[in-house]
N, C-alpha and C positions, 0 to 999 in steps of 0.2 A: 636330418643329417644324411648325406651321402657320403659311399667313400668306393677306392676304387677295388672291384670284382678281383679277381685270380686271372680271370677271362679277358680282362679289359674296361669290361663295361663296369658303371654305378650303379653300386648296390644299395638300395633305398632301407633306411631301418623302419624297422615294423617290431610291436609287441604282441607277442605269442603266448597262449598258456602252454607246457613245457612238461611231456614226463621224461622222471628219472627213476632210476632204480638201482637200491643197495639189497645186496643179501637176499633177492627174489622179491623186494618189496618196490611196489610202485609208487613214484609220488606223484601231483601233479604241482609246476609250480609255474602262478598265475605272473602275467602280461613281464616276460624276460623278453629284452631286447636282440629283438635278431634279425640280423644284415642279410637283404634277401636281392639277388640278381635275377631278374626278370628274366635276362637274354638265356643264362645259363640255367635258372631255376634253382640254382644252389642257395644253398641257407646256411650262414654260420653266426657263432659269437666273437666279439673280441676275445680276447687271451683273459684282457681281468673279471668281465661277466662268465665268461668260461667258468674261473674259479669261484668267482661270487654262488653258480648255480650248483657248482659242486658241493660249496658249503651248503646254501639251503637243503638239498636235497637230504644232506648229513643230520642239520638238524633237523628235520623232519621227520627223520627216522627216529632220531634219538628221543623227538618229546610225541611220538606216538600220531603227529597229522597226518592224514591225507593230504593235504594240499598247502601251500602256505606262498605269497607273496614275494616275488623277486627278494 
């Protein structure tokens, strides 16, 4: 999947493992989809994995993992 940069250029997707952190606690959360421009080096989410990784991250807090799965 490609889509187009901020910059211009295509952003090729790539899966990443991904920390987050609530309330001082680190998570790590394994192979999240992220749009990455080569030209600029920038790295983002769409809007709905954006939220998708915020929920993980939530429940991972909540059932005590370290790490958990897109």
């Amino acid at each position: 999947m490609e889509t187009d940069c901020v910059c211009g250029s295509q952003a090729q997707l790539q899966y990443k493992n991904e920390p987050g952190r609530i309330k001082g606690r680190f998570i790590i959360i394994k192979n999240v989809p992220i749009l990455y421009c080569e030209d600029c080096k920038e790295e983002y989410m769409t809007g709905p994995n954006s939220l998708r990784f915020a929920e993980r991250v939530k429940q991972a807090v909540e059932s005590g993992e370290n790490e958990l799965e897109f």
